[in-house]
C-alpha positions, -999 to 999 in steps of 0.1 A, spaced: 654 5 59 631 24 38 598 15 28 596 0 -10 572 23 -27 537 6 -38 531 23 -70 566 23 -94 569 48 -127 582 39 -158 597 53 -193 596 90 -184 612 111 -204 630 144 -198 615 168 -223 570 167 -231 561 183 -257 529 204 -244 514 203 -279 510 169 -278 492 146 -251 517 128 -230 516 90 -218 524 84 -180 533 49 -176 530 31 -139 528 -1 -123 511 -12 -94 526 -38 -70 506 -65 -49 511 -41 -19 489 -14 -30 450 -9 -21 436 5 -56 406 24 -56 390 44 -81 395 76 -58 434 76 -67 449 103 -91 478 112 -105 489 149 -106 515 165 -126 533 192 -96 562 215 -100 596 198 -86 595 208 -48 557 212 -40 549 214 -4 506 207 -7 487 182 -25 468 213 -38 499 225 -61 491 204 -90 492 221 -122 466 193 -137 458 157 -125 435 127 -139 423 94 -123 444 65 -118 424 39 -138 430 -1 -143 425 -22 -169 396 -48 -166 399 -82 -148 421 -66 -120 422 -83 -87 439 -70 -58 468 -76 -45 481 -92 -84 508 -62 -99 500 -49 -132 509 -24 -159 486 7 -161 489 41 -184 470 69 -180 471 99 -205 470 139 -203 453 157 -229 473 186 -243 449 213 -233 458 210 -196 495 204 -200 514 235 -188 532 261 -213 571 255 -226 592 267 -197 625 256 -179 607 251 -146 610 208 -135 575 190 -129 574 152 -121 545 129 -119 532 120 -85 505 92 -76 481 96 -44 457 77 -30 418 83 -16 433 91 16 458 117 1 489 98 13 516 101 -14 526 70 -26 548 76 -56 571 107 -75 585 101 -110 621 115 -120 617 151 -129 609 167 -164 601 191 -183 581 212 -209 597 226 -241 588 238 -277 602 219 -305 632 232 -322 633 237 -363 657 209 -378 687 231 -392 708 198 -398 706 187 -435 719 158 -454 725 149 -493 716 118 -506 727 108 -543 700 89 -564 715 72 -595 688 81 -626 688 57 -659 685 79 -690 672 66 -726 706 66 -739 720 45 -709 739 70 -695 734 74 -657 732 106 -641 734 109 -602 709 132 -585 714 153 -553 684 154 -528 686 173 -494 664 167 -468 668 168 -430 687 144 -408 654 137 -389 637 126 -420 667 106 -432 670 88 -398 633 89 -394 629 64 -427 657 43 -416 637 31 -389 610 29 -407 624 0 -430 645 -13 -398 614 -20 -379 596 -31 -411 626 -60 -423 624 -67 -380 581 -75 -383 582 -94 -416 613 -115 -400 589 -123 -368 564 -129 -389 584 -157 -410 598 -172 -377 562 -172 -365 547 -188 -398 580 -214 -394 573 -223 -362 535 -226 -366 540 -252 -396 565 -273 -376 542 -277 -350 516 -285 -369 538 -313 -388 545 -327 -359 507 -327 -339 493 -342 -380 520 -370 -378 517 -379 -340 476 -374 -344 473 -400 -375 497 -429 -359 474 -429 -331 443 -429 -352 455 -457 -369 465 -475 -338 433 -468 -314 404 -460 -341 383 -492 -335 387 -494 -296 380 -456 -293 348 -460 -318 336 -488 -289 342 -476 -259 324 -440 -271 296 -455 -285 285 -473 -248 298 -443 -228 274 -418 -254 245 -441 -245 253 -446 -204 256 -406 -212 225 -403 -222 207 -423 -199 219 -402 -170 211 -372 -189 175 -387 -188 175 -395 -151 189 -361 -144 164 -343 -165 133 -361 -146 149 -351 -118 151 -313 -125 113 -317 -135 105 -329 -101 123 -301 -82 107 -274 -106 77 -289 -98 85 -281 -61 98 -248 -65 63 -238 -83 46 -250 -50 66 -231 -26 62 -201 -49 21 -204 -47 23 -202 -9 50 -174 -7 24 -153 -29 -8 -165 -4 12 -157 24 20 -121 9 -19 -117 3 -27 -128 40 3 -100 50 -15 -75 28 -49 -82 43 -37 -77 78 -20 -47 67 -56 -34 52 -69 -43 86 -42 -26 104 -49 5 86 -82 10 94 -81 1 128 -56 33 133 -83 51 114 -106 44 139 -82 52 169 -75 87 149 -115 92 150 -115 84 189 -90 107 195 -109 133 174 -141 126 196 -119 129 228 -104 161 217 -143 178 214 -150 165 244 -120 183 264 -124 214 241 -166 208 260 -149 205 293 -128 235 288 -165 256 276 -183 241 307 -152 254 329 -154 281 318 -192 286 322 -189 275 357 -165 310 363 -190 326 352 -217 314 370 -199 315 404 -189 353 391 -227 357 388 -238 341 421 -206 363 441 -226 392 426 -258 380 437 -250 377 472 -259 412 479 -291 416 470 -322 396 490 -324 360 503 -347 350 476 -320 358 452 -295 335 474 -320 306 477 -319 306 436 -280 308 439 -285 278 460 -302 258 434 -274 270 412 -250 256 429 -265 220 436 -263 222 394 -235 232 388 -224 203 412 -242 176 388 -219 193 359 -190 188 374 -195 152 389 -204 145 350 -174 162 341 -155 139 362 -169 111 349 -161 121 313 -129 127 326 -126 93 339 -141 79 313 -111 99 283 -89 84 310 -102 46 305 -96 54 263 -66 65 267 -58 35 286 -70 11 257 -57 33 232 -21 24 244 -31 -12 242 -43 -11 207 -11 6 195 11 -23 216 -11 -45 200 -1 -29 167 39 -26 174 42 -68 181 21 -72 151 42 -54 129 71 -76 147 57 -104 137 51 -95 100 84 -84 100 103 -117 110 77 -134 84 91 -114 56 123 -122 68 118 -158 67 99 -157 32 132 -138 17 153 -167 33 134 -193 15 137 -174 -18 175 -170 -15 176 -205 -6 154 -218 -39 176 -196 -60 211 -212 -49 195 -243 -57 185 -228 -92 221 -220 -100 235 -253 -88 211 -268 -111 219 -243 -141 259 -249 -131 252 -286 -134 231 -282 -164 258 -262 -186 285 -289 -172 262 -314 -185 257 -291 -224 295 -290 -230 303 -324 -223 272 -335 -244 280 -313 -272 320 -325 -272 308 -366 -272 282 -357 -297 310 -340 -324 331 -377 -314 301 -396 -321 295 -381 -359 327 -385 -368 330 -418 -354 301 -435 -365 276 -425 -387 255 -455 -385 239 -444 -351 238 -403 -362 199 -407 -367 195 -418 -330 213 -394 -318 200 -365 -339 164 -376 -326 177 -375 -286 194 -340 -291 159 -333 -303 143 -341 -270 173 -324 -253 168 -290 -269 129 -295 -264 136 -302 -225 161 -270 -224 134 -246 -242 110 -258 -215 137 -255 -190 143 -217 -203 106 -206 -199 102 -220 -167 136 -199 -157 119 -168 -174 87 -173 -156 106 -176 -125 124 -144 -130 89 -126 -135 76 -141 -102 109 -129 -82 105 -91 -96 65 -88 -90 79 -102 -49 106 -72 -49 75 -49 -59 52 -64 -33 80 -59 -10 88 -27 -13 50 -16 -13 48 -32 18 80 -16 35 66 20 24 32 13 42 49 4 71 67 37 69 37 59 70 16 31 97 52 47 117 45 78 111 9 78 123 15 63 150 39 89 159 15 114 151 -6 98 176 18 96 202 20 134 196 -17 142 204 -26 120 231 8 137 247 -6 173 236 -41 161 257 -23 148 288 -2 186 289 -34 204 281 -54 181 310 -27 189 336 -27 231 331 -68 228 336 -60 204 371 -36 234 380 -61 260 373 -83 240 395 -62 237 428 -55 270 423 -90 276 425 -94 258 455 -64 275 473 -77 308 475 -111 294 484 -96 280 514 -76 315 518 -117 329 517 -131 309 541 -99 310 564 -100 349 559 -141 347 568 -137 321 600 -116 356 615 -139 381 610 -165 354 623 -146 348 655 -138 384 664 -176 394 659 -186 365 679 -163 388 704 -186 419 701 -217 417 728 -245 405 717 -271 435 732 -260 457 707 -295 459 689 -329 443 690 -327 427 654 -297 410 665 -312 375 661 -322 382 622 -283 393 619 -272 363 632 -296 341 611 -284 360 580 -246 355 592 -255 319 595 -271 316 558 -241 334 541 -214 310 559 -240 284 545 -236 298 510 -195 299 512 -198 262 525 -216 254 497 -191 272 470 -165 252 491 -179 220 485 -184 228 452 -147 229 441 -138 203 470 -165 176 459 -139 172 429 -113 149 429 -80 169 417 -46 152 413 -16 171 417 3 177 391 41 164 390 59 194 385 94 182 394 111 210 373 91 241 384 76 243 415 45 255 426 54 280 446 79 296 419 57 291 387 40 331 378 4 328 379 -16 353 354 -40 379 366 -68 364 345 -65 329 371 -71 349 402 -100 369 386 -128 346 401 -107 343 441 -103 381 440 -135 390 431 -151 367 460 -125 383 484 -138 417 478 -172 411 477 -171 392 511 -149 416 528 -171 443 513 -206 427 523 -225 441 551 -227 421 588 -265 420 597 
């Protein structure tokens, strides 16, 4: 069986006039899933895309429409997009948001209207003075003709509604007037009774009930003073926050000139040991002060260890601090959280109370219409008590409005608050950012270190050789052997010494799980300071 279509035309014609706008009349069953995405698209008979419509326009409602209820919609097409006279067939076709096609109209199409060529003659009887009657002859078209004819039809039709309606009205009302004054006559002292004791039971409760709505205002207005102190103490820790990621930023700052320090005194170190490699040629005096060099440069880079360690130990507490920060920012947030619970809360209580209120108005005002027309002995009481009443509502009012200012200043508090946690993120990320930029920047000068130290180990391996195959040579080569062999032993001294230098520091090996060391390119401008003490001890003369 086929599928019953959701969306159903009606009254379509088969000829539009394109000068003129045309109605498109639809219906929507319970079946369909309206959205204000659907359209409706006038296409040529036989259209294979969606994307063939000649013009469209949306598929609107009328207001108060629930889904899945069937109603009666129109929609209209100006006459500016309708397409030219022609004897090609276009039909209507509904579809949806998704573009699924849910409906196609019978075809139709666009024409020119056609000059009325048909005439008729009408005779019109004329009265002259004499009394004669003379009949006149009037053409006019048969469209005219007819067009009056149903003019006056539907004209004789409204006035005969309109009688029936006026008929039927008075009946009715005969009837309610005759059936409404037996039982006032019957039941007029018994109602006047029992309305006077239920007005005043009435307004008794009304009195308890008021009292009542005072006292829960009155608790509302206290839970509203410490939502706003709790804000304040939210605010103040956020002021606090703040500043204390000021002061981390500063730290970092400080820790950044000291590395960029490190980096100076590294490098004043190269040259220093450049210095001393040049040195080492020239007399022992000139070696002795090398010495002493050394032993400093040795105190500079255990202090330089011990800033390290020290950056390190910051670091370390800096990563606590911002923890610290994260879980109080948790916290904070699940306050807020709570606080906008206890506001929803407070105003579902509100609107009970208003529902109950406006309850309470409409059956006060209907029993207080009763009451004047039933007794208007006791109209002064009650014109007093609706006095109080009104006074009690005005209060009630600019409590409400007051209220309603409280709730919007909290929206604005809130929102302040979510934007500075916004940009606390964002420096916090910024953070994250340099302390990782330090750690990179701290592992390329540990590199450039043991780097150092391998070609010093190549050096003194490289040195122990030439040592071992002189120690080869016989000694009777010379008298002034003995001085060459003291001076031997005072340079090896001196290469100990630049060994100890860079092995007295305690270097960590990078991870470097991605690149090895062994395929990573080192630059020319690292090996400067192991080449130069290669050729300089190769190059040096054996005394």
């Amino acid at each position: 069986m086929e599928k019953q279509p959701t969306v159903v035309f009606h009254n379509v014609g088969q000829v539009y006039f394109p000068q003129s706008r045309v109605e498109c009349h639809y219906s929507l069953t319970s079946d369909h899933r309206w959205s204000n995405s659907d359209w409706i698209g006038i296409f040529e008979v036989g259209c294979i895309s969606r994307k063939q419509y000649h013009t469209y326009t949306w598929a609107l409602v009328p207001e108060g429409y629930t889904e899945g209820t069937s109603v009666n919609c129109c929609a209209l097409f100006h006459a500016s997009y309708l397409p030219r006279p022609s004897a090609v067939e276009y039909q209507f076709i509904y579809i949806e948001k998704m573009g699924k096609l849910c409906a196609r109209s019978r075809p139709f199409t666009f024409r020119a209207p056609k000059p009325l060529e048909e005439l008729e003659t009408l005779k019109e009887e004329r009265g002259e003075e004499d009394g004669e009657e003379e009949d006149l002859l009037l053409v006019i078209t048969k469209a005219q003709l007819l067009q009056s004819q149903l003019d006056e039809s539907l004209k004789k039709q409204a006035d005969i509604h309109l009688a029936l309606d006026v008929a039927k009205e008075e009946a009715e009302k005969q009837k309610e007037d005759s059936r409404k004054a037996r039982v006032a006559w019957e039941l007029e002292r018994e109602a006047m009774k029992q309305e006077i004791s239920e007005l005043r039971a009435n307004m008794k409760h009304n009195c308890e009930i008021l009292k009542k709505i005072e006292g829960n205002h009155k608790n509302v207005k206290y839970s509203q003073e410490n939502l706003t102190s709790e804000l304040s103490k939210l605010m103040v820790e956020k002021d606090e926050s703040e500043q204390r990621i000021q002061e981390l930023e500063e730290d970092i700052k400080v820790l950044n000139d000291r590395e960029k320090e490190e980096n100076s005194e590294l490098e004043r170190l190269k040259e220093r040991v450049k210095k001393m490699s040049s040195q080492m040629k020239h007399d022992e005096e000139k070696r002795k002060c090398l010495q002493r060099e050394y032993e400093a440069a040795l105190v500079d880079v255990r202090g330089l260890q011990d800033r390290l360690e020290a950056s390190e130990h910051v670091a370390e507490s800096l990563r606590r601090e911002l923890r610290e920060l994260g879980i109080r920012q948790g916290h904070t947030n699940t306050e807020l959280h709570q606080a906008r619970l206890q506001v929803a809360q407070l105003t579902l209580q509100l609107s009970e109370e208003n529902l109950v209120l406006r309850e309470e108005r409409a059956n006060w005002t209907l029993e207080r219409e009763a009451y004047k027309h039933a007794a208007e002995t006791d109209a002064k009481k009650l014109q007093d008590l609706s006095c109080e009443v009104r006074r009690k509502e005005e209060w009630l009012q600019e409590e409400r409005m007051e209220r309603e200012k409280i709730e919007v200043e909290l929206g604005r508090e809130r929102d302040c608050t979510r934007v500075l946690q916004s940009d606390s993120k964002r420096e916090l990320q910024e953070l994250k950012g340099g302390l990782r930029a330090a750690q990179k920047e701290r592992e390329e000068q540990q590199a450039e270190k043991q780097e150092l130290l391998i070609y010093i180990l190549q050096l003194e391996q490289r040195w122990e050789v030439e040592t071992e195959s002189k120690e080869e040579i016989p000694t009777s080569l010379s008298p002034g052997s003995s001085s060459e062999d003291e001076e031997n032993v005072s340079s090896a001294s001196s290469r100990s010494i630049l060994s100890s230098l860079f092995l007295s520091t305690p270097l960590e090996r990078p991870h470097r799980a991605e690149t090895p060391v062994a395929e990573t390119p080192v630059s020319d401008t690292q090996h400067l300071l192991p080449l130069s003490l290669c050729s300089e001890v190769v190059g040096s003369p054996m005394w």
